[in-house]
Structure formats: C-alpha cells, structure tokens
NUVO-655988 format. One record per residue (C-alpha): residue in three letters; x, y, z. Coordinates in nm, 4 decimals. Layout:
code:X:Y:Z
Ala:X:Y:Z
...
This chain:
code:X:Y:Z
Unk:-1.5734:-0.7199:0.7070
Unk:-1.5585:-1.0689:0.5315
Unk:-1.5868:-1.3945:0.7536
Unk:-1.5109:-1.7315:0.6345
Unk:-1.7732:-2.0226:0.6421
Unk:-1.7516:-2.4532:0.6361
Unk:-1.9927:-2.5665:0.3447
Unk:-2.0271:-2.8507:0.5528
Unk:-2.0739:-2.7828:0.9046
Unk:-2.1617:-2.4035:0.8580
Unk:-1.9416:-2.2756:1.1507
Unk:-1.7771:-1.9452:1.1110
Unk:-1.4773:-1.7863:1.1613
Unk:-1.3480:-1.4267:1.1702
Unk:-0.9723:-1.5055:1.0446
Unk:-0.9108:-1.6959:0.7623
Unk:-0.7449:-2.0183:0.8048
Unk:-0.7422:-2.2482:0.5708
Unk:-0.9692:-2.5292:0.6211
Unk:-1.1899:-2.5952:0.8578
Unk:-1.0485:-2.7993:1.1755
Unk:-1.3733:-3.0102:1.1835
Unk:-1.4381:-3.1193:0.8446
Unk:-1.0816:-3.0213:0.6563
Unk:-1.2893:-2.8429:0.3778
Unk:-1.1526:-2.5195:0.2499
Unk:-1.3665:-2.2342:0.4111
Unk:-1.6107:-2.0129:0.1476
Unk:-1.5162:-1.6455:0.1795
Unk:-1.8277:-1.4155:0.3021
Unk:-1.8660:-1.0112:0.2620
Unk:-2.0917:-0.7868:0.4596
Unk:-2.3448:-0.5802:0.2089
Unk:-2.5313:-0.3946:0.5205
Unk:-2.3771:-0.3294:0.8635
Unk:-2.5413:-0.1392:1.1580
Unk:-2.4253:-0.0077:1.4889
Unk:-2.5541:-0.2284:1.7829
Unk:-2.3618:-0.0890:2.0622
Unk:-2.1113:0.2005:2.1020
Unk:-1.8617:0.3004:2.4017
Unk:-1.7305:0.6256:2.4234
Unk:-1.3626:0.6491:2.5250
Unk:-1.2207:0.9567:2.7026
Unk:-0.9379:0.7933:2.8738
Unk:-0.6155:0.8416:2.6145
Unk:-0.3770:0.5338:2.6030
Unk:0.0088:0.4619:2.4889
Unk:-0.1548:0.3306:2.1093
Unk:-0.5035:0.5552:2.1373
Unk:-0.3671:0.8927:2.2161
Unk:-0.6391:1.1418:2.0442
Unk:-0.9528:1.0855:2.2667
Unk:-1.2646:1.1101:2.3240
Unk:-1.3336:0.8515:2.0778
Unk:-1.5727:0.5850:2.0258
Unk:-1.6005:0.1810:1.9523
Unk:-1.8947:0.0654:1.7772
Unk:-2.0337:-0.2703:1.7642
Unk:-2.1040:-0.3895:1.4351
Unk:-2.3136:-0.6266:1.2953
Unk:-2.3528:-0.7192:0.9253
Unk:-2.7059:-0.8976:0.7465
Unk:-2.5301:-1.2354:0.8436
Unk:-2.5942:-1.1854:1.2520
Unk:-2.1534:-1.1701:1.2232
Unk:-2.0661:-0.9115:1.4901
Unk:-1.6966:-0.7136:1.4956
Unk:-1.5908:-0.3855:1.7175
Unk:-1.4284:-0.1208:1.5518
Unk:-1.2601:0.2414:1.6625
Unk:-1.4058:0.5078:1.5257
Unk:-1.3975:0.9297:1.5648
Unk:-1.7252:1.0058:1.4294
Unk:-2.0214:0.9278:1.6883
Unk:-2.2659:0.6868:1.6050
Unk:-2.6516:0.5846:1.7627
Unk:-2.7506:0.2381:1.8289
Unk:-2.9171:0.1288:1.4758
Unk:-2.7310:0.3647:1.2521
Unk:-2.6077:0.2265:0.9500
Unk:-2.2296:0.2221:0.8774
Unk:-2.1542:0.3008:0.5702
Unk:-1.7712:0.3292:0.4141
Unk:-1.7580:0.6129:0.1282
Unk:-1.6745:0.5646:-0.2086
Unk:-1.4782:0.7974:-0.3988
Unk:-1.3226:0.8324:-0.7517
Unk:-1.0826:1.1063:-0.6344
Unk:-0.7109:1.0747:-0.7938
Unk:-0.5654:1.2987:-0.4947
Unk:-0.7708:1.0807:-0.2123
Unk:-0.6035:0.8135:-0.0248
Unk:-0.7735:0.5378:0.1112
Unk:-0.6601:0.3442:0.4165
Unk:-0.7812:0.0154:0.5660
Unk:-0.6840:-0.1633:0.9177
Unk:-0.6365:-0.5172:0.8944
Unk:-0.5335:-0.7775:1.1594
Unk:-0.4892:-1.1070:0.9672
Unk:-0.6053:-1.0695:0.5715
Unk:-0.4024:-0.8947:0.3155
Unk:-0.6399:-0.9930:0.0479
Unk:-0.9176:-0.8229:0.2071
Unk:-0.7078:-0.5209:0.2888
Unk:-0.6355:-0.4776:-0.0563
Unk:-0.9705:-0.4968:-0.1766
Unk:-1.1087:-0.2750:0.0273
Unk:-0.8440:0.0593:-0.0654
Unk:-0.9370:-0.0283:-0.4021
Unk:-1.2915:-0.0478:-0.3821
Unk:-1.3187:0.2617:-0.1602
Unk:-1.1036:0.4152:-0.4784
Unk:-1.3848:0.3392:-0.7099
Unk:-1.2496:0.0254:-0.8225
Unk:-1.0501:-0.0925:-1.1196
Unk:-1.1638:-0.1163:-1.4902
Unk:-0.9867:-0.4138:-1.6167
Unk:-1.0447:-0.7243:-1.8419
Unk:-0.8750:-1.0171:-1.9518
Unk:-0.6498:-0.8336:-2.1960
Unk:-0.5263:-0.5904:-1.9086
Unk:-0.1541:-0.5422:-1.9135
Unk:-0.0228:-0.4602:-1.5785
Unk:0.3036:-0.4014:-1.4333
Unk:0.3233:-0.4580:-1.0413
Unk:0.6422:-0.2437:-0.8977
Unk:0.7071:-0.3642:-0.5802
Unk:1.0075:-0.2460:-0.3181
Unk:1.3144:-0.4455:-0.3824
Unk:1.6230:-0.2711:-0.2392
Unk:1.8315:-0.5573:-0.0708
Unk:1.8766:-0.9797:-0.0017
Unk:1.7126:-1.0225:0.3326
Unk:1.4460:-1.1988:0.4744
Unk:1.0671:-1.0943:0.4817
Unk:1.0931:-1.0562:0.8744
Unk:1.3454:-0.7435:0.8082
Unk:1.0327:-0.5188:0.6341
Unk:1.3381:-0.4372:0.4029
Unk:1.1575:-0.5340:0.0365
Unk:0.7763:-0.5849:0.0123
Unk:0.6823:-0.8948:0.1225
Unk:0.6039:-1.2021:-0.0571
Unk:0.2425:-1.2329:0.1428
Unk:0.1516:-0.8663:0.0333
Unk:0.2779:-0.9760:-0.3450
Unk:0.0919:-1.3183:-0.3611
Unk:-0.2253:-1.0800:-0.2425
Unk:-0.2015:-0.8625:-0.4825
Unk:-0.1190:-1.1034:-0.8026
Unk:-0.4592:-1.3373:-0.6261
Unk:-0.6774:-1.0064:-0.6633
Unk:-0.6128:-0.8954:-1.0232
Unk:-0.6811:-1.2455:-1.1315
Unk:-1.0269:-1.2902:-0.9279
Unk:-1.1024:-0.9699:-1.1081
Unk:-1.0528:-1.0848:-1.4342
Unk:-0.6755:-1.0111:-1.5278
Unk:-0.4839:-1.3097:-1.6938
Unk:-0.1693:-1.4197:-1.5369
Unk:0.0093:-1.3751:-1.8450
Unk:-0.0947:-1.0127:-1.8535
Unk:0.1264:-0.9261:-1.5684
Unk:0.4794:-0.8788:-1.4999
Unk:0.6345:-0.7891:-1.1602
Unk:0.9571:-0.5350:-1.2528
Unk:1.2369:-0.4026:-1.0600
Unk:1.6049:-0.3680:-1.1394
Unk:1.9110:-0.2989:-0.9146
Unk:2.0572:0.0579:-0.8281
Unk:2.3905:-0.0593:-0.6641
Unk:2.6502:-0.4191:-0.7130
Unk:2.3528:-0.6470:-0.5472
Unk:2.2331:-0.8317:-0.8458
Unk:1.8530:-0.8061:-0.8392
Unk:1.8321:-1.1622:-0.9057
Unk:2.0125:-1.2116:-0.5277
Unk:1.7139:-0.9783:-0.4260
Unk:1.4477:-1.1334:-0.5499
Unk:1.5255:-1.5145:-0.4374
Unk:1.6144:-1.4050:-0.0532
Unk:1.3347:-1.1268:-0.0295
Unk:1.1014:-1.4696:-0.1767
Unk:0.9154:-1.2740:-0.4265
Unk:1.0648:-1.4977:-0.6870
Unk:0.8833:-1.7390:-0.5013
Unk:0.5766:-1.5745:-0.5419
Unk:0.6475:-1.4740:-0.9139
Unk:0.6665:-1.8433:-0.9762
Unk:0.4022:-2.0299:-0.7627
Unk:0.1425:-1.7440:-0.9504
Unk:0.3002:-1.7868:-1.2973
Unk:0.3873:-1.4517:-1.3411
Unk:0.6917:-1.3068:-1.5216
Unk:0.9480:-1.1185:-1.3365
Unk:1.1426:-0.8849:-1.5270
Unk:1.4915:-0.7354:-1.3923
Unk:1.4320:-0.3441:-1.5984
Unk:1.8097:-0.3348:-1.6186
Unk:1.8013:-0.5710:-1.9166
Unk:1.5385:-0.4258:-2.1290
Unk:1.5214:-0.0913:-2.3224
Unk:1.4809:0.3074:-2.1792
Unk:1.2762:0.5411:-2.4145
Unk:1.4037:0.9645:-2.3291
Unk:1.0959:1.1432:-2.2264
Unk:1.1183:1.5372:-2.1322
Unk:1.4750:1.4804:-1.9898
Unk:1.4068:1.1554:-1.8040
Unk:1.4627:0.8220:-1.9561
Unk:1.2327:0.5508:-1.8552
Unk:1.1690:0.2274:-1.8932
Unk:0.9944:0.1187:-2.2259
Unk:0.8081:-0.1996:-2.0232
Unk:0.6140:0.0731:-1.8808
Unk:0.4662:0.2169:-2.2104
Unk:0.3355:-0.1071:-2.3071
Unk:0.0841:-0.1602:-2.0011
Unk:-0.2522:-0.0186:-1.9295
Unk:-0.1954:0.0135:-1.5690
Unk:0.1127:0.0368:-1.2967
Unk:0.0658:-0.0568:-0.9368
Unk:0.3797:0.0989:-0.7263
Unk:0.3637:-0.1918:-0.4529
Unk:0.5811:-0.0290:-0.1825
Unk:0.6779:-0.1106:0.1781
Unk:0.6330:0.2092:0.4048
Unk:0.9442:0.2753:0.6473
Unk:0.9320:0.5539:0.9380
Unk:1.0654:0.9077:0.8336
Unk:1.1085:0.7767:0.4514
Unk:0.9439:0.8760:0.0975
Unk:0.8595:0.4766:0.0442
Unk:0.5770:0.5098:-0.2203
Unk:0.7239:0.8250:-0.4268
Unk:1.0677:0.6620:-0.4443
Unk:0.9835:0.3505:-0.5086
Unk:0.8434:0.4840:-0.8105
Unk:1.1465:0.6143:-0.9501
Unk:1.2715:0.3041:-0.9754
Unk:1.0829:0.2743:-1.3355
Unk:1.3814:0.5200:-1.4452
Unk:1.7098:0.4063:-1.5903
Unk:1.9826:0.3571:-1.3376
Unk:2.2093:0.6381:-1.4467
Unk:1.9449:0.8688:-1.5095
Unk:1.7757:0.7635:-1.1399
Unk:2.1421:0.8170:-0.9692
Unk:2.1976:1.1607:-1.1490
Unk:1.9475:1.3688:-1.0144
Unk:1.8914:1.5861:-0.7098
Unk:1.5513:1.3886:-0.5593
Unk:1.3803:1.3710:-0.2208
Unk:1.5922:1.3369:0.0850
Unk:1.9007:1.5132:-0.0800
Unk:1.6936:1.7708:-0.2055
Unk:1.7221:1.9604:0.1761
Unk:2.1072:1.8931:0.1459
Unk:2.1504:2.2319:-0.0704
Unk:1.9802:2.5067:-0.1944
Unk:2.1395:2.4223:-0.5823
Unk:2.2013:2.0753:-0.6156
Unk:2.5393:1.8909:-0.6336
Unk:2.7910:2.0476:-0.8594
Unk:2.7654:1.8735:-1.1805
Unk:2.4187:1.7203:-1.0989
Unk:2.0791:1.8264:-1.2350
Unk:1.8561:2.0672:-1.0265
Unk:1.5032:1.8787:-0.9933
Unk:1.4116:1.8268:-0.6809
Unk:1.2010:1.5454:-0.5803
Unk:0.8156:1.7140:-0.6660
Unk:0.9559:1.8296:-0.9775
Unk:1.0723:1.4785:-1.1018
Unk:0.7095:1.3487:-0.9519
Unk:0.5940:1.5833:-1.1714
Unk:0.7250:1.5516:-1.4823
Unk:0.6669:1.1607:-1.4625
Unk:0.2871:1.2649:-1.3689
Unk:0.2867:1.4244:-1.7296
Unk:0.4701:1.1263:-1.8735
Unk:0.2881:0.8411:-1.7211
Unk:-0.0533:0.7302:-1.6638
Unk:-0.1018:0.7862:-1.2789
Unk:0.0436:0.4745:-1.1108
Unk:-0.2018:0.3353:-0.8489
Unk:0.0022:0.2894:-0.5235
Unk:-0.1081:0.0190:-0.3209
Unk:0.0920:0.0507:0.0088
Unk:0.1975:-0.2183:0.2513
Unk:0.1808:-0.0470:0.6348
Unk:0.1510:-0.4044:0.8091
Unk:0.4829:-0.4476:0.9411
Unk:0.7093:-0.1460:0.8911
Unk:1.0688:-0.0428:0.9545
Unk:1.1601:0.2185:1.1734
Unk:1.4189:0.4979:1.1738
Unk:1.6470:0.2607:1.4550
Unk:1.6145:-0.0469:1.2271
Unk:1.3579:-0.2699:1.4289
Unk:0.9834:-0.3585:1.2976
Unk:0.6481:-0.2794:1.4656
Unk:0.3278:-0.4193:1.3566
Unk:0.0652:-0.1241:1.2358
Unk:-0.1643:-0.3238:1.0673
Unk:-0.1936:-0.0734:0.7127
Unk:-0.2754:-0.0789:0.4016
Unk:-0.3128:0.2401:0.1908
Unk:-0.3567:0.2820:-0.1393
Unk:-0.3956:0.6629:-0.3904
Unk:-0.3071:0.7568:-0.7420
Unk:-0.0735:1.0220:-0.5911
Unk:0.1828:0.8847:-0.4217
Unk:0.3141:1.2358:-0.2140
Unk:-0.0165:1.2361:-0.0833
Unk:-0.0304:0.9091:0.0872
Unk:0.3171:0.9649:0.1938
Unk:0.2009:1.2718:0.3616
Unk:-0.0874:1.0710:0.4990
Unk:0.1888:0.8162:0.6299
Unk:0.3546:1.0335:0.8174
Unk:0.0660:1.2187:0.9532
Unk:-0.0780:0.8661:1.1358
Unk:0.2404:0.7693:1.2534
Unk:0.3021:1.1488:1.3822
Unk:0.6536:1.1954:1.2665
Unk:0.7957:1.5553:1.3899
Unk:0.9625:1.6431:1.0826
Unk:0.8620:1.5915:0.7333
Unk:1.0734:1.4989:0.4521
Unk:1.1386:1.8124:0.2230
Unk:0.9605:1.7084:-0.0768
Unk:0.6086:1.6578:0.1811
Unk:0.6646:2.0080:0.3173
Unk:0.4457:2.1740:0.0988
Unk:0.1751:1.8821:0.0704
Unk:-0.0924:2.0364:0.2919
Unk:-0.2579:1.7811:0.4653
Unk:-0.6140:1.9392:0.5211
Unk:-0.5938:1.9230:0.1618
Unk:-0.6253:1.5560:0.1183
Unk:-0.9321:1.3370:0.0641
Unk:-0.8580:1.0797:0.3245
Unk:-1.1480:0.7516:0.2717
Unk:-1.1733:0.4735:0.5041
Unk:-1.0621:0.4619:0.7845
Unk:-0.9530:0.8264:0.9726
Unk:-0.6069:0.9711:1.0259
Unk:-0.7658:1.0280:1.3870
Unk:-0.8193:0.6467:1.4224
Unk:-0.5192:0.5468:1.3246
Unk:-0.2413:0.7811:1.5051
Unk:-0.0065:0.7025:1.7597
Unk:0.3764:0.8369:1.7945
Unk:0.5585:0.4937:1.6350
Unk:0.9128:0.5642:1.6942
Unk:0.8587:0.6055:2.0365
Unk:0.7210:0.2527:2.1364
C-alpha cells in the first residue's frame, strides 16, 4: 500500500494529492516492504456490496507505523504477516482494488505477474479501447487517467517515450481521429510525447488466414489496455482490433458466435476461441492490463468497482470479470473457460463479488 510523504514537514497522507497543503511541495511516493496483521474482525452479517460472508477485515500495518483495513476471505491472527503472492503464470490473472491511484493499481497486477523485462530499447505498442467520440464520464473508450498511468509506468521502468506508440483504428464511418480527441487520449498521447498511430493507415501482413497489422511485428511487447463493460468480451475483443478492418468484420467471433450453429452464409466459420487462438500462435502473448474502475453496464449507466486486472490470456480474465461481478449468463466464447481452472493472484474473486447489474 504506498502513502505519500512532505520532504518538508513529514506529514503523510494515504491518497495522493499533489502537493502538500502546508508547504506546496510535491509529496515523495512511499511503498510498504513488510506488512502485518494488527487487528482482524470477522464479518458474518452479508450486505447489498459484501454478499459472500463470513469474512474478515484485517488491520494492516506496514514497517512505516502507516496503518490501512482491508477485506479479506482467508483468516488471519494478530501478528501474521501479509504477504501478496507472486506468480509467473501466463494463464493467472491478477487483480488489485484501488480507491484513488491508478498508478499504483497498475503496478501492483504487474508485479504480482512477475514483472516486466524491459529496457530502454523496448518497443511497445499500448492498445487501448477506442470504439466511439464521447466523454471519459461515459466508460465508453479507456480513459485518459488509466492511459497517462500506464505511459508514466513504462517510463519509470526504463522504457523511452519514443519506444511507444498507442494504436487503434476505426471499424465503422467515425473517423478515429474524432475518437481519439473527444475520448482525450490524444490528450494524453501528446502531454507524454508518445505517438499515436490510427492502424488503418499503415500496412497488414496475412498470417494463417488472418491479416494483421504489421506495427505489431515490429514491437517486443503489446499491452491490450481495455475498458471492462457488464455482460461483454472487453479484453478479448479489444484485441482483435490489431486485425485489418475487413478481415475483423468478416468473421464469425464472440457474441455472434451463439447466433448459429454454422456461421453467416458467406462468412468464415471461426468462432471467437478459435480466432483467440490462432492469434495466440501468431503473436507474442499480449499482456492485458484491464481498467475495472468505472465500468458500463448492460442498461448504459456507470458504477464505480474500483478494478484493475491484468493476465497474458485475455479469456481468462474475462471469465474472471464476469465471475466477480456474478453475471448469470456467460458469453459463448467463456462457456468452456472453467473457472476453478484459473490462477487468480491478488486479491480473491470472493473479496471482490457482488451482483452489479442489480444496484
């Protein structure tokens, strides 16, 4: 749990604002290396947001004397140590709650992960959701705080501005340029001197039947940056944006895939896993890194769930998605993703899971 420190006046804070209000010097940024349980409640009483009791809430405190509460499902003794499991698992999703840092957030999935093995001449191609021209507030695109996060982390760990490039490219007569200014990741593109690269204008290369972009062959590592929505495929669709428009429109994938048990007449027969599939052959795993903070549900409004997920397979934090926000029935292409059969790190399904489309 980081807390940010004054220099100057050494007074802490839990949330990170800016600067402190005393002496209007930009706060230091402090981790926690060891954290023990001082105190834990057990909670047998289920609630509207806690439904899946008992369950307990621990106090924490790190080697600073900086106290926090947090929910957990495993039982803990006063003077335990709490310890958060590291895992270089391809198939494991990790999941973090946050209430006010994305930059933290994103850290931690990653770390839990095993970290990233990059340098200075690390190419990297950010992917992020970019369907439409509204506003941040409408949890449409991803948003241009959960960008900016990402873009600040690669550089602190070494990656060079120039080495990155934040792609997407429009599917229908919205020019992706109309996108990208109202959504405000332009904005963010251009404050972190970044390129931003519209897909549509560059070259495809034909790979085992699918033609994808060539961009994506000339970077060490993609990060799928997508915006989870309620009863949707966000992070394995998004990545199918990396394919050429006609080729992306042609073929049977994800939600149509239930529509029949052929395909459309005159369209190809892959169903969603299949096309996941073949680009798992093609590509080098894209690391999803998935924003859960404010999401979009089936009836068009926005709740706040405070997320952030992040996996090399993309169906299986999907799955996970819809197993924490307890959504009655699956998309066909997550039918047959068992969920006992994913490493989940972090924080617990059990933690997490509340029925979302009904408050």
């Amino acid at each position: 749990m980081p807390f940010y420190r004054c220099s100057k006046c050494k007074k802490i804070w839990q949330y990170p604002i800016e600067k402190c209000p005393d002496c209007f010097l930009t706060l230091e940024r402090i981790g926690s290396e060891k954290i023990k349980v001082v105190g834990v409640s057990k909670v047998q009483i289920p609630t509207l947001f806690h439904p899946k009791t008992p369950y307990f809430v621990l106090l924490l405190e790190d080697e600073n004397g900086n106290k926090w509460v947090q929910k957990s499902v495993k039982e803990y003794k006063i003077g335990d140590e709490f310890e958060i499991k590291i895992k270089n698992d391809e198939n494991a999703v990790s999941i973090w709650r946050i209430k006010y840092d994305i930059f933290e957030g994103i850290e931690k999935v990653i770390a839990i992960l095993g970290g990233l093995e990059v340098n200075s001449e690390t190419k990297i191609l950010i992917l992020p959701t970019l369907i439409s021209p509204k506003h941040p507030y409408f949890a449409e695109n991803t948003s241009p705080e959960f960008l900016q996060a990402t873009i600040q982390y690669l550089i602190e760990i070494g990656v060079r501005q120039e080495n990155i490039k934040v792609v997407a490219q429009s599917f229908d007569e919205v020019p992706i340029g109309a996108s990208a200014q109202k959504s405000q990741l332009l904005k963010v593109c251009q404050e972190k001197k970044v390129l931003p690269v519209d897909l549509a204008e560059k070259k495809f290369v034909k790979k085992e039947g699918l033609e994808i972009s060539e961009e994506v062959f000339s970077s060490n590592l993609i990060i799928n940056l997508p915006i989870l929505k309620i009863g949707k495929i966000s992070a394995s669709e998004n990545i199918l944006k990396l394919l050429k428009k006609e080729n992306y429109l042609g073929l049977e994938y994800l939600y149509s895939a239930s529509e029949s048990e052929g395909g459309k007449e005159g369209s190809p027969s892959l169903t969603g896993e299949e096309i996941l599939e073949n680009l798992k052959e093609i590509l080098p795993a894209p690391l999803t890194i998935a924003e859960g903070i404010n999401i979009k549900k089936s009836n068009g409004y926005t709740t706040f769930l405070g997320l952030i997920l992040a996996s090399f397979n993309s169906l299986n934090l999907d799955r996970v998605f819809t197993e924490i926000t307890m959504i009655k029935e699956l998309p066909e292409c997550l039918k047959s993703v068992k969920i006992e059969n994913i490493p989940v790190l972090g924080r617990q399904i059990e933690e997490l899971q509340y029925e979302v489309e009904k408050f």
